[in-house]
N, C-alpha and C positions, 0 to 999 in steps of 0.2 A: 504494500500500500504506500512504497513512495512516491515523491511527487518528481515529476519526469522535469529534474534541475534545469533542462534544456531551453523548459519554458518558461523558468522563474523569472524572468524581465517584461512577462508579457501581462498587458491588462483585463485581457478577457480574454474567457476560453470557453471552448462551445462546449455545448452537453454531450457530444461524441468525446470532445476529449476527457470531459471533467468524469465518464463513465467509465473511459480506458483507466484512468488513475487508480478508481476503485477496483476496477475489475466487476462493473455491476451492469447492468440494462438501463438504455437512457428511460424507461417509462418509472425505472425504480426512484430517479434522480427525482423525476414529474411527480410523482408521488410524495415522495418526502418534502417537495415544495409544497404540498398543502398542508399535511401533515405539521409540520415547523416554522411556525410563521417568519423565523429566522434566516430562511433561505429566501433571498429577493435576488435573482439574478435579473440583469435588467433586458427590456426585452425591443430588440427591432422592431421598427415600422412594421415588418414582417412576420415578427410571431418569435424571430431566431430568440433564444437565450443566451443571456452572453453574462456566464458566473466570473466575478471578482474575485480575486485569490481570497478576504473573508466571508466568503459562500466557502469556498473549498474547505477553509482551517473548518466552518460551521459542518460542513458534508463527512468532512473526517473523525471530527467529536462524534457526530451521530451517529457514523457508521464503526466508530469504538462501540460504543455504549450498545449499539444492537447487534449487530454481526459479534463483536469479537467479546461481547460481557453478557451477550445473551437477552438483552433488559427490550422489553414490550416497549411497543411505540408509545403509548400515554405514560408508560415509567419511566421513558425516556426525555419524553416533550416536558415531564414536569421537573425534573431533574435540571435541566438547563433553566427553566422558569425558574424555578426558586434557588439555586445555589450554580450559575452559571460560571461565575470565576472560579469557586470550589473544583469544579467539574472539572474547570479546563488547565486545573493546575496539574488537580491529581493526573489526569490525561497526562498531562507534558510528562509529567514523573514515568508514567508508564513507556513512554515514551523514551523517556532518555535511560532508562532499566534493561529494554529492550536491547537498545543500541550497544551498550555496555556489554550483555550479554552476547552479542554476536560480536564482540572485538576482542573477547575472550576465548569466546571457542575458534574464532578463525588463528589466533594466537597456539591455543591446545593444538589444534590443526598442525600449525607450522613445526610445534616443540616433539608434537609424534614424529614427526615427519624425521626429524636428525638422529 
């Protein structure tokens, strides 16, 4: 679920891409736009959505909290409503635990290897 660094300079990204990120179905994305009043990507004359990298950090919390913690949509839409900075701390933490975690086993990796 990284963010493809490539595009990191960019201002908008369309639901094809902000879908490849997740690895999810762009109706999932339309979904959870209604679901979370949080997700406002902004929308062309056209209908296109064009998500802001904070839609994405927003799409990323959510798809913690549901895909990767297991937690129901309304226990998750309420979780950001009432304790949103909370959330998105312990996230980071989780987050940077992760990372940690795979710069040690790629380390184990190396130390088997000699």
């Amino acid at each position: 679920m990284a963010l493809n660094t490539n595009k990191e300079l960019k201002l908008y990204y369309s639901i094809s891409e902000v879908a490849e990120m997740f690895d999810v179905n762009e109706s999932l994305l339309r979904f959870w736009e209604k679901e979370f009043p949080q997700i406002k990507p902004r929308k062309t004359s056209g209908g296109t959505r064009q998500y802001r990298k904070e839609d994405i950090e927003t799409i990323k919390l959510i798809y913690h909290l549901v895909k990767e913690k297991g937690m129901t949509l309304p226990g998750a839409r309420q979780k950001l409503k009432d304790n949103k900075e909370n959330t998105i701390r312990n996230f980071e933490i989780v987050e940077h635990l992760k990372s940690i975690k795979e710069e040690l086993l790629a380390m184990k990796k190396e130390l088997d290897e000699i």
